[in-house]
VORO-273605 format. One record per residue (C-alpha): residue number from 1; residue in one letter; x negated, y negated, z negated. Coordinates in pm, whole numbers. Each point is the difference from the previous one (the first is absolute). Layout:
// VORO-273605
REC seq type      x      y      z
REC NUM    A      X      Y      Z
...
***
This chain:
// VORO-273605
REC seq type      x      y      z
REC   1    X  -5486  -1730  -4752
REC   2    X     18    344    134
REC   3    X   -175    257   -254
REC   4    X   -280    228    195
REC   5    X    -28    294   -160
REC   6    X   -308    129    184
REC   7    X   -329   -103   -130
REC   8    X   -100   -382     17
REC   9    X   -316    168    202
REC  10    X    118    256    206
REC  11    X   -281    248   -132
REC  12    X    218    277   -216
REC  13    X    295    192     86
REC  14    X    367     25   -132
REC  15    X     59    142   -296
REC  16    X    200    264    161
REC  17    X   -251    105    225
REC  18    X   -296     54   -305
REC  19    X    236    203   -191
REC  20    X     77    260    298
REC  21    X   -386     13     12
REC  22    X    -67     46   -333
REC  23    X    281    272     16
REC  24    X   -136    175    261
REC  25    X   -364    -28   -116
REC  26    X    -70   -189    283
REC  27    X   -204   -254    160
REC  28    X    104   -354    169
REC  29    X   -353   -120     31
REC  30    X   -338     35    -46
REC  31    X   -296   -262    -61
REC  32    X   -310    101    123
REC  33    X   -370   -101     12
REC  34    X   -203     -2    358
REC  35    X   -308   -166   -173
REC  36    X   -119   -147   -292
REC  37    X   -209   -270    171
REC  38    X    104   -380     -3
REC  39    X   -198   -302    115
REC  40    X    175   -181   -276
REC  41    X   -115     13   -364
REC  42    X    364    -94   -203
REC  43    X    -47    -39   -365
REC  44    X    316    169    -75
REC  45    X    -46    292    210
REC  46    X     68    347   -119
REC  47    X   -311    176    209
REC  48    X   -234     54   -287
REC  49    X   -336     93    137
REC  50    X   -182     59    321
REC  51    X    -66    336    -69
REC  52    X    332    123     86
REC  53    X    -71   -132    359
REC  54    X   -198    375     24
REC  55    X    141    284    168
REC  56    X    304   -151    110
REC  57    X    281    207    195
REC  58    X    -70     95    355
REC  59    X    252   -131    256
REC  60    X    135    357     52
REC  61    X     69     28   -384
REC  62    X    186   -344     36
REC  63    X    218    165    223
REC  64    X     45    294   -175
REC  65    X    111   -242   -331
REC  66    X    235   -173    238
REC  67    X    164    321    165
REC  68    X     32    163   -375
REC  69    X    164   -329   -103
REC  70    X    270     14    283
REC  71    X     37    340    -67
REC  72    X    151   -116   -337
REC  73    X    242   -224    140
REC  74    X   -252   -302     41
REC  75    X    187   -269    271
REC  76    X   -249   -278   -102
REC  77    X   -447     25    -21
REC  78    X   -116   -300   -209
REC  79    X   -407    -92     64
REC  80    X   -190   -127   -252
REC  81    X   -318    -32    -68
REC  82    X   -305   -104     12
REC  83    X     23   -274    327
REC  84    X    235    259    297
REC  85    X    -36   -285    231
REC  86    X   -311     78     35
REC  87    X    -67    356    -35
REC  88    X    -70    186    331
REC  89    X    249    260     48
REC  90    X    375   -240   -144
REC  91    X     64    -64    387
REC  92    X    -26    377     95
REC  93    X    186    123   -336
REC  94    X    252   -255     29
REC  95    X     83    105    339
REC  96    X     42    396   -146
REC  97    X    225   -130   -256
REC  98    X    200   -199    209
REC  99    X     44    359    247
REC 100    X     96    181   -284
REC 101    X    263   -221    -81
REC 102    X    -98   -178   -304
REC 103    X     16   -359    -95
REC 104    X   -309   -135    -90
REC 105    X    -73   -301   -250
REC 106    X   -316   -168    -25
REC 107    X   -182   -207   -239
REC 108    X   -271   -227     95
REC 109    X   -226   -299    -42
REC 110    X      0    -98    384
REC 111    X   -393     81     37
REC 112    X     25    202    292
REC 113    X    374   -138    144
REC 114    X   -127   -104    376
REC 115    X    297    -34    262
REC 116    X   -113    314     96
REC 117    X     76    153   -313
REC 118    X    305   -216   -103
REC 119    X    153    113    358
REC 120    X    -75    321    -76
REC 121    X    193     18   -304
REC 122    X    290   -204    137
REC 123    X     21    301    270
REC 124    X     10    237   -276
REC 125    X    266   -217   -199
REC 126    X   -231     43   -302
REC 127    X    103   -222   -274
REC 128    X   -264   -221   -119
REC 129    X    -55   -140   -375
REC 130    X   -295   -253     13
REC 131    X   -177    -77   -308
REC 132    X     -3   -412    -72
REC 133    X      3    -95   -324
REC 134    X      2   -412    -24
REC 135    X     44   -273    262
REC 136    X   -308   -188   -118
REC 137    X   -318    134    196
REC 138    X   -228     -9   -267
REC 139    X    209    184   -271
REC 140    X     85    265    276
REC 141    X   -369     54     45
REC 142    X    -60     -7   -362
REC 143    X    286    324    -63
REC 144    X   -118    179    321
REC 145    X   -388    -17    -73
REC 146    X    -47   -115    312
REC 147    X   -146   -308    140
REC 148    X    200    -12    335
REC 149    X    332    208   -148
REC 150    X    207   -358     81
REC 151    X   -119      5    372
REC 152    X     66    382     32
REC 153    X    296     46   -152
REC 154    X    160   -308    233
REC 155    X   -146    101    288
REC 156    X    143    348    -83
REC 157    X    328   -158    -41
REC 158    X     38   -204    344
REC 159    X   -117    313    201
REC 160    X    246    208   -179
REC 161    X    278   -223    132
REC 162    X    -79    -95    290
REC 163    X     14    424     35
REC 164    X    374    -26   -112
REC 165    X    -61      3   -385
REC 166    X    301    -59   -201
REC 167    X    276    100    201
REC 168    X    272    277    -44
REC 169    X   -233    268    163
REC 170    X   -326   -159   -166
REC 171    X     22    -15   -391
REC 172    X   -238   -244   -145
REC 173    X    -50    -76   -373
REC 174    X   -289   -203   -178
REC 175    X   -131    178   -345
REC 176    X    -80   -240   -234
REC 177    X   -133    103   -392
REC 178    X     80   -208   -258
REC 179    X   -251   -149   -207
REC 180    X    -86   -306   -210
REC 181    X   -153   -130    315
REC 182    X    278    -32    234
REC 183    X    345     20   -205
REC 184    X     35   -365     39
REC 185    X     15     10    379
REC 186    X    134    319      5
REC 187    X    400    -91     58
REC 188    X   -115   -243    289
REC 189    X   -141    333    128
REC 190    X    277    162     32
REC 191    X    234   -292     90
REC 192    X   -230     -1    321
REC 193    X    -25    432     58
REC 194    X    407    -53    -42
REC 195    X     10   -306    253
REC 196    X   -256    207    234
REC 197    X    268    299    -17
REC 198    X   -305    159   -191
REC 199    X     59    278   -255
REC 200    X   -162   -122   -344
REC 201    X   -171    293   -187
REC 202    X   -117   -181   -345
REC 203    X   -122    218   -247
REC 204    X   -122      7   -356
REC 205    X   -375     96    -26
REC 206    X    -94    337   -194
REC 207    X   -263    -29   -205
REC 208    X   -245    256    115
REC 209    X   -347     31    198
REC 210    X   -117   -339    128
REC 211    X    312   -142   -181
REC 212    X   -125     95   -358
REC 213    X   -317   -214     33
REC 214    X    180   -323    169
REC 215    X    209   -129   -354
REC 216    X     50   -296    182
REC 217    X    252    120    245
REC 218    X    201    110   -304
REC 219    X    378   -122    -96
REC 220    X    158      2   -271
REC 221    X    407    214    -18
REC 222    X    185   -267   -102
REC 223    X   -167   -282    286
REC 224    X     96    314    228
REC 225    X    359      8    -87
REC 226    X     -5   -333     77
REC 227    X   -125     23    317
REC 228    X    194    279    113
REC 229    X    342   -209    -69
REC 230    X   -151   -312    199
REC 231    X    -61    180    271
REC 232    X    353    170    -38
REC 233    X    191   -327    -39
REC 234    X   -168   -136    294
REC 235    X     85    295    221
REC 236    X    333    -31    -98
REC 237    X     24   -342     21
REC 238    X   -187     -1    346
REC 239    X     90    303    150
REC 240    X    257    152   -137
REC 241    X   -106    334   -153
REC 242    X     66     68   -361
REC 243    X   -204    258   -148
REC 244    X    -96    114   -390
REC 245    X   -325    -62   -133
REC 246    X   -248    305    -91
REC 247    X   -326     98     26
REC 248    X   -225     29    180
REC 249    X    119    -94    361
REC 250    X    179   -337     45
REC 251    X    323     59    111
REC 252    X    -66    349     46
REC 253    X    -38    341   -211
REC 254    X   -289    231    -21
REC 255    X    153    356     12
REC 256    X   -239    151    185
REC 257    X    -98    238   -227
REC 258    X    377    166     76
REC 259    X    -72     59    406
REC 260    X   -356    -57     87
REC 261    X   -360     93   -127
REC 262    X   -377   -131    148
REC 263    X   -259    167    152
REC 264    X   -345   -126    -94
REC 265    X   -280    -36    231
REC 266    X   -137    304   -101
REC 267    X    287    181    -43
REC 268    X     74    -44   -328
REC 269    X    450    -22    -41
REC 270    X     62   -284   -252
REC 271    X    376    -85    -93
REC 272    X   -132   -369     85
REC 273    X   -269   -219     26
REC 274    X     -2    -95   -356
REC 275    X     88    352   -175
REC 276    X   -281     91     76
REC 277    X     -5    392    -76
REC 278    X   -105    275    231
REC 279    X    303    226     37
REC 280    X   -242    252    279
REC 281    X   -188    -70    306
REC 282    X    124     80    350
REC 283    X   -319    167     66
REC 284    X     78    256   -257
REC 285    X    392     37    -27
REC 286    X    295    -79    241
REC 287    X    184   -353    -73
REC 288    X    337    248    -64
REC 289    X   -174    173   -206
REC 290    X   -199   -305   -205
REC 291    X    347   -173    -46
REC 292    X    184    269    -99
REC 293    X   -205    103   -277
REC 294    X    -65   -326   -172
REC 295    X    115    -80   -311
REC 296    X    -67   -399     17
REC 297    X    258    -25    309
REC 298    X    232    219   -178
REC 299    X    -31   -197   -329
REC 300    X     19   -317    251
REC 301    X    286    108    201
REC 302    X    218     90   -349
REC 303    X    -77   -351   -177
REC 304    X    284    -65   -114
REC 305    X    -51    293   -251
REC 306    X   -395    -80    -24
REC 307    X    -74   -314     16
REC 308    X    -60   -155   -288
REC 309    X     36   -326   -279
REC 310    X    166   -287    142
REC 311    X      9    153    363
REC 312    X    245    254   -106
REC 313    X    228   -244   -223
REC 314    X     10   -284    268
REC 315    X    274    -65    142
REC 316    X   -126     -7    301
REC 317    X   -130    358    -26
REC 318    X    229    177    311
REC 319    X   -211   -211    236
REC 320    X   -303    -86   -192
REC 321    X   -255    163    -82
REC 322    X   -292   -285    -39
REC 323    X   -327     23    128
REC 324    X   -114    330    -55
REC 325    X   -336    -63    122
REC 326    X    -63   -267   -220
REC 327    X    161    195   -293
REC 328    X   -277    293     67
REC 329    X   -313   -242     72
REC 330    X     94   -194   -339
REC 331    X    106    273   -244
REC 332    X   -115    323    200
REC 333    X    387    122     17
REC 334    X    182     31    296
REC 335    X    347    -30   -182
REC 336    X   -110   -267   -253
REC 337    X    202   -326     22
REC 338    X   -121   -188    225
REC 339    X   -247   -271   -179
REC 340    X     32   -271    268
REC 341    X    382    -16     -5
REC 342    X    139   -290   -177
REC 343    X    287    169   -215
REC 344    X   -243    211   -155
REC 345    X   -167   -357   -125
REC 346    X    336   -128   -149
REC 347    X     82      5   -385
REC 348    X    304    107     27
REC 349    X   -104    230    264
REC 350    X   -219    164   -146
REC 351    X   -134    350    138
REC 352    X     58    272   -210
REC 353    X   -162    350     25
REC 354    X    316    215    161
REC 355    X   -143    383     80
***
């Protein structure tokens, strides 16, 4: 079997590429919020409150976020959200990324995915990551909040190819969270994305918002490990790639903090989704400016010299850095180790306060 050094998802970049960033103080993408509205209600997700649905960026400060972004070396605009299938202006700003050169990414639950709107973003090449979380109807209601989230998300799914999706020029991946729910079923999940030619995007859940008050989703380190080298033995078995275990991406590695940043739907710049720490709004400050200045990316971007207890002493520390997310929504530091990772749960392993 031929080793594949890229990621098992095809989400991050090489390792090559995030350190000539990181050098340069620069960035390779961006993650970005339309809209915090969603039809679906998923326990685990890490929108907190309605509230935050108020004043919400205009679509000429969207563009404004996205042109600052590129102007920092941003080839690649991720949309989160909140539901940007079916927010009114993704079409329109879509079609302004797509002229000013950028690659655009996608995540959605299929709600507003007509053929109109899958052909539209086959024209613009955009590459799509559909949430589906469990083959079984009922459970994928269940973990969407949704009564009809089974029926959307198919019907999503057969539009989407019959538009092209996957293909060389139409990236397609299926994001799937792991929970206590679903792990059982979870390799035959990604056997199938595999057999589909389907990028699998499974990912550990961090414990925040919605998340904190669902303790039955939860999963325990060590049945994580164990998960993680099942699905890793069967893609190598299968398919041939060979990839280490970490978390919290299978088969992948969450780096992001080295190259990229999010923009809130109110403007608010986060290093991610889940540390969740203003670093300046856009409406106040230039992005340059707001990453420039920060001392969380800086501390981020130089873990190797602050990252802390086991994280630092792994041995996996050069390309691991845990969840960092889940290390600030559990012990409120950014460069804790990361509580979910199952080395830090090991005897012999044990984490031990490095500063």
């Amino acid at each position: 079997m031929n080793r594949h050094p890229a990621p098992a998802n095809s989400f991050e970049f090489s390792p090559q590429v995030i350190a000539e960033a990181v050098r340069r103080g620069r960035l390779l993408t961006m993650e970005i919020e339309f809209s915090l509205r969603c039809n679906f209600r998923c326990p685990y997700c890490y929108v907190p409150t309605k509230e935050q649905l108020q004043d919400e960026l205009s679509i000429e400060e969207i563009r404004a976020a996205i042109l600052q972004a590129k102007a920092l070396g941003a080839g690649k605009i991720i949309i989160l959200g909140g539901e940007p299938s079916i927010y009114p202006h993704t079409p329109e700003l879509i079609g302004f990324m797509r002229r000013h050169g950028l690659t655009v990414e996608i995540f959605t639950n299929g709600t507003g995915i007509t053929e109109a709107f899958a052909a539209m973003l086959a024209d613009h090449q955009v590459r799509v990551v559909l949430k589906m979380n469990a083959f079984d109807a009922e459970l994928q209601n269940r973990l969407s909040g949704h009564a009809e989230a089974y029926r959307i998300i198919h019907a999503a799914l057969e539009r989407l190819k019959a538009a092209g999706y996957p293909s060389a020029e139409h990236f397609l991946a299926v994001s799937s969270v792991i929970c206590r729910q679903n792990i059982a079923d979870l390799p035959r999940l990604w056997q199938w994305a595999r057999e589909q030619e389907i990028a699998p995007y499974f990912e550990i859940i961090t414990p925040q918002a919605h998340a904190l008050d669902n303790q039955w989703l939860n999963v325990a380190p060590p049945e994580l490990e164990q998960f993680f080298r099942t699905i890793a033995e069967l893609d190598r078995r299968l398919f041939g790639r060979t990839w280490e275990i970490q978390p919290p991406l299978v088969g992948g590695q969450c780096l992001r903090h080295q190259f990229s940043c999010l923009v809130t739907a109110r403007g608010e710049v986060m290093p991610c989704v889940g540390v969740t720490l203003s670093l300046g709004n856009l409406r106040r400050r230039p992005l340059a400016e707001i990453l420039s200045e920060s001392q969380v990316l800086k501390d981020l971007k130089n873990y190797r010299r602050t990252i802390k207890g086991g994280c630092r002493t792994c041995d996996r520390a050069e390309v691991c850095y845990g969840c960092r997310g889940a290390a600030f929504q559990i012990t409120g530091d950014y460069l804790a180790a990361d509580p979910l990772c199952w080395r830090n749960h090991r005897p012999d392993e044990a984490p031990r306060d490095v500063r």
